[in-house]
LUMKERO-93209 format. One record per residue: z, y negated, x negated of N, C-alpha, C in turn; residue in three letters; residue number from 1. Coordinates in steps of 0.2 Angstrom, whole numbers, plus 5000, padded with zeros to 4 digits. Last residue first. Layout:
N
Z,Y,X,Z,Y,X,Z,Y,X,ala,NUM .
...
//
This chain:
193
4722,5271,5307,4719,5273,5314,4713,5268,5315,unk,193 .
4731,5266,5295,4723,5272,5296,4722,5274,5300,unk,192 .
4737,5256,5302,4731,5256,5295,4729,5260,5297,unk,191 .
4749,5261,5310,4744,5257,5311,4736,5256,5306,unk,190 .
4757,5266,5297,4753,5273,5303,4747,5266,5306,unk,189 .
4759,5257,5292,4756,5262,5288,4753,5266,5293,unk,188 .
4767,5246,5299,4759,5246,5297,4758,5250,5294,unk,187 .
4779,5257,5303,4773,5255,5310,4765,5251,5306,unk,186 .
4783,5259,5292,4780,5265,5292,4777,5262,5300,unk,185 .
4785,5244,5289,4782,5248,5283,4779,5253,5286,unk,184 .
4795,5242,5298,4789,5237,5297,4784,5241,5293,unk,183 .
4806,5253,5292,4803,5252,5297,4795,5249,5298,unk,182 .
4807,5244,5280,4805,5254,5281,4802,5254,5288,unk,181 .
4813,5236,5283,4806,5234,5279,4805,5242,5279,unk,180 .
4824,5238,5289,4821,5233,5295,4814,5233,5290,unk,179 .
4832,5245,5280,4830,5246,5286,4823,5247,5291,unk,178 .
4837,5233,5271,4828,5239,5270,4828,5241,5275,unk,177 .
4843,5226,5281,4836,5222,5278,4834,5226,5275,unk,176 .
4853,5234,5280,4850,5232,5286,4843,5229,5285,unk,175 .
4858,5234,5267,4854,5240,5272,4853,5239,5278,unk,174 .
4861,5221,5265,4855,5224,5264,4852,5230,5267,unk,173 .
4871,5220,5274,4866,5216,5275,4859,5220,5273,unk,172 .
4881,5229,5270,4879,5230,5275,4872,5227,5278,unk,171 .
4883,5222,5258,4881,5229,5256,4878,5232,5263,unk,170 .
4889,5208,5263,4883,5210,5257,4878,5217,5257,unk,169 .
4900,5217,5267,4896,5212,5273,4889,5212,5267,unk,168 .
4906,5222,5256,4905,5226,5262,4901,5224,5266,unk,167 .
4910,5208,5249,4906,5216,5246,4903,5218,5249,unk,166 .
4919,5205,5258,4912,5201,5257,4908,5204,5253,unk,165 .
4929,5213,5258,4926,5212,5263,4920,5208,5263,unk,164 .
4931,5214,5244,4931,5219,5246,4926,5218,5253,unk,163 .
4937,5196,5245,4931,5201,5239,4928,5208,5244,unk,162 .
4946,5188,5248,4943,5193,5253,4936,5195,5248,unk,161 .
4940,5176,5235,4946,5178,5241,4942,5181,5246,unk,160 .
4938,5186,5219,4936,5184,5224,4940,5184,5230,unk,159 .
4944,5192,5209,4948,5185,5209,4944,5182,5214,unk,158 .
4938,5205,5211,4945,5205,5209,4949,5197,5210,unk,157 .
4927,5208,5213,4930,5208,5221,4938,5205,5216,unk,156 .
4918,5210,5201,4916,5203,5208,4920,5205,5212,unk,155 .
4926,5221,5196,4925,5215,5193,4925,5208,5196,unk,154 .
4925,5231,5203,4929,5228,5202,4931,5221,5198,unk,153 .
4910,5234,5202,4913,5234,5210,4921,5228,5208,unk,152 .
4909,5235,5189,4907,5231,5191,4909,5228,5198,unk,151 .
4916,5247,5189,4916,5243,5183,4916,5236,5188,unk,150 .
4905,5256,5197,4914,5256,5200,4917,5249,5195,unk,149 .
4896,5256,5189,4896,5250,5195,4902,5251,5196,unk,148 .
4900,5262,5178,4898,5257,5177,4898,5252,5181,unk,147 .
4901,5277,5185,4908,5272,5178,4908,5265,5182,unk,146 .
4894,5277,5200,4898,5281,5192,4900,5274,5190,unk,145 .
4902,5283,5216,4897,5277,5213,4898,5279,5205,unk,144 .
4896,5297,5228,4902,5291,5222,4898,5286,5219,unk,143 .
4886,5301,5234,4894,5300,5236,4898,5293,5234,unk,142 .
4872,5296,5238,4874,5299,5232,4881,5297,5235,unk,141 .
4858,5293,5247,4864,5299,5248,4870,5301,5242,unk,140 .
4851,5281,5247,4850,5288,5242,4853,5294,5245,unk,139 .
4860,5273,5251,4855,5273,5253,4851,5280,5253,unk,138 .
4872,5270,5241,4871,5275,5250,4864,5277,5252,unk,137 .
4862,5269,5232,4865,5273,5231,4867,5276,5236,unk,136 .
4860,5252,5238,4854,5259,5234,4856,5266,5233,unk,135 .
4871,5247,5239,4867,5249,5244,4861,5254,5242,unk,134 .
4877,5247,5227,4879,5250,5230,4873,5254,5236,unk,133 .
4865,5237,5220,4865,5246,5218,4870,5249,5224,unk,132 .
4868,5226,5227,4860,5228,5228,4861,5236,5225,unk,131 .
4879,5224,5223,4880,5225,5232,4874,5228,5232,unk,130 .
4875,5219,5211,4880,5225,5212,4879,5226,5219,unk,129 .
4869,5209,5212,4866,5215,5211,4871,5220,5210,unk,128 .
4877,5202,5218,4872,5200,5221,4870,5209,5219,unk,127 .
4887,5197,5208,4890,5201,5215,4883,5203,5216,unk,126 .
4879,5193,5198,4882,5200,5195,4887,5203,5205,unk,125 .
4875,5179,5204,4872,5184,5200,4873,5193,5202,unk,124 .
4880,5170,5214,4884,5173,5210,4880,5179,5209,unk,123 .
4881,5159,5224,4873,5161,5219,4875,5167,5213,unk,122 .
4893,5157,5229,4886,5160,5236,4880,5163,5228,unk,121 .
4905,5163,5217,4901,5159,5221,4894,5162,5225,unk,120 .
4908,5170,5206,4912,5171,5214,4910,5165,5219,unk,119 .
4904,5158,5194,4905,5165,5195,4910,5164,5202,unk,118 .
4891,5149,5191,4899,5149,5192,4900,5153,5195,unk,117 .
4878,5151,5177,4881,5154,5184,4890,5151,5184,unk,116 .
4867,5151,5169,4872,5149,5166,4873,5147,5175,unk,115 .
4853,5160,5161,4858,5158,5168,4864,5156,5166,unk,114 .
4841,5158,5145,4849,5161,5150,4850,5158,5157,unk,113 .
4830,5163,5133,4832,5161,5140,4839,5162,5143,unk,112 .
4824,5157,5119,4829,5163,5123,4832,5158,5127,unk,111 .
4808,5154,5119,4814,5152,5116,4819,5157,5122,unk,110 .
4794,5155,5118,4798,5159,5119,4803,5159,5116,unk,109 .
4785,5143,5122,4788,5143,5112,4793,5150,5114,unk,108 .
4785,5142,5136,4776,5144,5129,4779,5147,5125,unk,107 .
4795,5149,5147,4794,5143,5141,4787,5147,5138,unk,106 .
4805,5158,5147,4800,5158,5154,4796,5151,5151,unk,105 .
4812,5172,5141,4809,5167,5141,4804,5166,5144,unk,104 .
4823,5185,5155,4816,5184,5145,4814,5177,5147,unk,103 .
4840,5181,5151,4835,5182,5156,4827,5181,5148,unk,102 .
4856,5181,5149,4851,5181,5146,4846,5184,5150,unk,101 .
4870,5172,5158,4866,5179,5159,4859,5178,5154,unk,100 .
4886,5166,5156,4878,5165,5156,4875,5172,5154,unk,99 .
4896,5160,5169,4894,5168,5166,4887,5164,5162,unk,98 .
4914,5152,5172,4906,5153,5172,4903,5160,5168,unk,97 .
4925,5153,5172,4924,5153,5178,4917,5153,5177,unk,96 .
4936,5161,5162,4931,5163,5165,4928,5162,5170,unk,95 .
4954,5160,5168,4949,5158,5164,4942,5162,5166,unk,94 .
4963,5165,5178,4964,5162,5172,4961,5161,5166,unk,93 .
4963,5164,5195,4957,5166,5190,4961,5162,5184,unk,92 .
4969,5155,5206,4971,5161,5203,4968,5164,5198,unk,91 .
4958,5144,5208,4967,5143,5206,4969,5150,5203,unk,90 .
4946,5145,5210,4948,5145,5204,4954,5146,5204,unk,89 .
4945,5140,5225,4942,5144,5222,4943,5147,5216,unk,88 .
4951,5128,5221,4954,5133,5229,4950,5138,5226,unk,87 .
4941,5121,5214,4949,5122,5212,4951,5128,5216,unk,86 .
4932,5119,5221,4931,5125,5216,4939,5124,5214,unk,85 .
4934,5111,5232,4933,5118,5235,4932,5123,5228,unk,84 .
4942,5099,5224,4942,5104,5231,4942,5112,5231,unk,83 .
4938,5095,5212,4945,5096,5213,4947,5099,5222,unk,82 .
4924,5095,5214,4929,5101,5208,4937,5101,5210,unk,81 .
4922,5090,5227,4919,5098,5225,4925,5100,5219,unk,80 .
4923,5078,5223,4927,5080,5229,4927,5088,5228,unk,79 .
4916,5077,5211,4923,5076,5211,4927,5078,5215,unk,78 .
4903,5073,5216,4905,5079,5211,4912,5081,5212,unk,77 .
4901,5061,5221,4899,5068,5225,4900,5073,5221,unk,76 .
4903,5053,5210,4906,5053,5219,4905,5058,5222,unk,75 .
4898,5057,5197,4905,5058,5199,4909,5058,5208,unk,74 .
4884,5060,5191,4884,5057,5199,4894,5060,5201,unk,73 .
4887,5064,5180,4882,5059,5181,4884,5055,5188,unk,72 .
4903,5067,5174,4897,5067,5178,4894,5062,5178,unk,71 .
4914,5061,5164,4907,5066,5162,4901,5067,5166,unk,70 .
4923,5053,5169,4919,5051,5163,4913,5057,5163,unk,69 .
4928,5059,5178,4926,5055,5181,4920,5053,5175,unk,68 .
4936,5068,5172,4930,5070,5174,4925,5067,5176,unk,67 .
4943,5059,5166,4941,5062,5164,4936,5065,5164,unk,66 .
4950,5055,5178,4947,5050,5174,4943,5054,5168,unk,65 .
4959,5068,5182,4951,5063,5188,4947,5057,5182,unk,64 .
4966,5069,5173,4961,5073,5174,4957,5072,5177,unk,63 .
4974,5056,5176,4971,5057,5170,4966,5063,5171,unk,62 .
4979,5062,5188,4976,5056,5188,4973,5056,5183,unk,61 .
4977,5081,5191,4980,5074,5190,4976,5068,5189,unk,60 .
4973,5092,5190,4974,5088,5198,4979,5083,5196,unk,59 .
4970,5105,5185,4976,5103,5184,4978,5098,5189,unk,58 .
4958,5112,5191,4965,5113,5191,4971,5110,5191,unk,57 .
4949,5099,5185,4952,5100,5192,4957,5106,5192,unk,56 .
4952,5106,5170,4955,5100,5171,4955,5098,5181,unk,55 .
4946,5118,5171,4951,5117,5171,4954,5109,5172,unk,54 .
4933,5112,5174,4935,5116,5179,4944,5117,5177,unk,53 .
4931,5108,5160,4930,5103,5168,4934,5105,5173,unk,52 .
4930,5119,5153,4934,5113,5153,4936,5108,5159,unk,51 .
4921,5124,5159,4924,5129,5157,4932,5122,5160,unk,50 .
4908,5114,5155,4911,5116,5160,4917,5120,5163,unk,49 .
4909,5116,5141,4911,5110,5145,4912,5108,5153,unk,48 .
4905,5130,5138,4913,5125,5136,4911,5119,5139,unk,47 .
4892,5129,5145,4898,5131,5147,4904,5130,5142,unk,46 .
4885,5119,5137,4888,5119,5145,4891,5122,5149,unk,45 .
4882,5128,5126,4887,5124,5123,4888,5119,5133,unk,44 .
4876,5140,5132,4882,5141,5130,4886,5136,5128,unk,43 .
4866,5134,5135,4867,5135,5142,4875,5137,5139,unk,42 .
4858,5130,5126,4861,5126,5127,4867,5125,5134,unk,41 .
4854,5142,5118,4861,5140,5115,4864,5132,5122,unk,40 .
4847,5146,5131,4852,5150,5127,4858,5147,5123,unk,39 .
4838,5134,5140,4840,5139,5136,4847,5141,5135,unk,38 .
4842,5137,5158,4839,5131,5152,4839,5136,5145,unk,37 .
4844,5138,5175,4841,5142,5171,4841,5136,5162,unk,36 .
4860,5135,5183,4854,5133,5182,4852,5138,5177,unk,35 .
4869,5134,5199,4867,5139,5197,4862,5137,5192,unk,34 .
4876,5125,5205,4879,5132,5204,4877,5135,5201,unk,33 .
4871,5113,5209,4869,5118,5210,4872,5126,5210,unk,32 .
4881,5104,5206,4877,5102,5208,4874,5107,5212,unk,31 .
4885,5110,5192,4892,5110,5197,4886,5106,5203,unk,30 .
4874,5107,5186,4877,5116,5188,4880,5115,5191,unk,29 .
4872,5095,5185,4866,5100,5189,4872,5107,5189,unk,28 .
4881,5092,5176,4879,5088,5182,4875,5094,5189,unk,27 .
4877,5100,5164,4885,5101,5168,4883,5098,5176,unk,26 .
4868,5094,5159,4866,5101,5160,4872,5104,5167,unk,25 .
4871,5080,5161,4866,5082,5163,4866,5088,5165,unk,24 .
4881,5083,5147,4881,5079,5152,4876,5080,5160,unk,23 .
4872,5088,5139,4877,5092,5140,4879,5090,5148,unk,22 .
4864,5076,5136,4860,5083,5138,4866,5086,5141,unk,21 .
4872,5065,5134,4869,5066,5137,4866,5072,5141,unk,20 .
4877,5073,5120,4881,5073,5125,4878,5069,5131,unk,19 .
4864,5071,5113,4866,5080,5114,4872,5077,5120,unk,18 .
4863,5058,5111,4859,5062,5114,4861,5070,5118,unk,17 .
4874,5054,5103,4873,5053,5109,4867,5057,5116,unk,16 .
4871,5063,5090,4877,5064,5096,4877,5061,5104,unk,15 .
4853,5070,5090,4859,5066,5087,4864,5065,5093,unk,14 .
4849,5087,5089,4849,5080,5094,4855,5076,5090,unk,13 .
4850,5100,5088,4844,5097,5085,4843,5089,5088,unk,12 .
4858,5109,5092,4856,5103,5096,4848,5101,5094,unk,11 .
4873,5109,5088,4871,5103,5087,4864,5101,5091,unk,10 .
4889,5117,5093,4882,5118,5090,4877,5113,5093,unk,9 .
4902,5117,5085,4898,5117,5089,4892,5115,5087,unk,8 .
4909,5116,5071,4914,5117,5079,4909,5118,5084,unk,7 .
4905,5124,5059,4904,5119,5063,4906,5121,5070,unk,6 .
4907,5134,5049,4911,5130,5050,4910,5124,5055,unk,5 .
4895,5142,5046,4902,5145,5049,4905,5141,5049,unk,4 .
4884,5137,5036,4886,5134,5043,4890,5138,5048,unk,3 .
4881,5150,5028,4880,5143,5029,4881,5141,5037,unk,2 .
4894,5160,5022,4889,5160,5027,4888,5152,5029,unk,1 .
//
């Protein structure tokens, strides 16, 4: 197989470029939480994230100089990964990002992804999980099948108080269709008088 032997993927950018871009891609997501970029490029920022987030684990001097080495903007990064996503990570034994394939949003339709820090406020896979549970009470179906019950346990399992911010999530939104059924059946009946 031509090219099964390269540790990473290259880019179409000479090295300091691509480490640049990597550089960059990481900055914005621990930044953000959350960015959209391509596919292969959103897979080569999560090992380096992945990475990152383990070394705030570790919490040492040398892992501060190291991270210190990758962000762009290290002063406002730094307190974050050795704080509030360590606290957040400590229990979790890997897996703290997701990249999710989404359809290309580009002319040249190159394959699109999310590249998400998972059990966080912009967390993807909780977001639409809470949106089918809610859909389902909504419906009147009892149980939940396989797949969500799958899912149910997935976003609550290394999240702190999961279960109760699943429930606060699932209660929101049926609140909020509620509140658009409502709005809905006063401007419908309103319209045809």
């Amino acid at each position: 197989m031509a090219g099964g032997a390269t540790k990473y993927r290259h880019l179409s950018r000479k090295s300091s470029h691509r480490q640049a871009l990597l550089r960059n891609l990481v900055t914005s997501l621990f930044t953000h939480e959350s960015i959209t970029t391509t596919w292969p490029k959103a897979k080569e920022a999560q090992r380096l994230a992945e990475k990152l987030i383990t070394l705030g684990k570790k919490n040492t001097g040398a892992s501060r100089q190291q991270a210190l080495s990758v962000f762009y903007t290290p002063h406002e990064l730094l307190p974050k990964l050795f704080g509030s996503l360590r606290e957040r990570y400590a229990t979790r034994p890997g897996g703290y990002t997701r990249v999710l394939r989404v359809e290309p949003k580009k002319d040249d339709q190159a394959a699109s992804a999310i590249l998400e820090l998972v059990d966080g406020p912009k967390d993807m896979r909780f977001a639409m999980t809470a949106r089918t549970v809610a859909r389902n009470r909504s419906q009147g179906f009892e149980g939940l099948n396989e797949l969500t019950t799958l899912n149910v346990r997935k976003v609550t399992r290394y999240r702190k108080d999961g279960v109760d911010d699943l429930e606060r999530a699932i209660k929101k939104l049926e609140l909020d269709s509620g509140k658009a059924a409502a709005f809905a059946k006063r401007n419908g009946a309103g319209a045809g008088q």
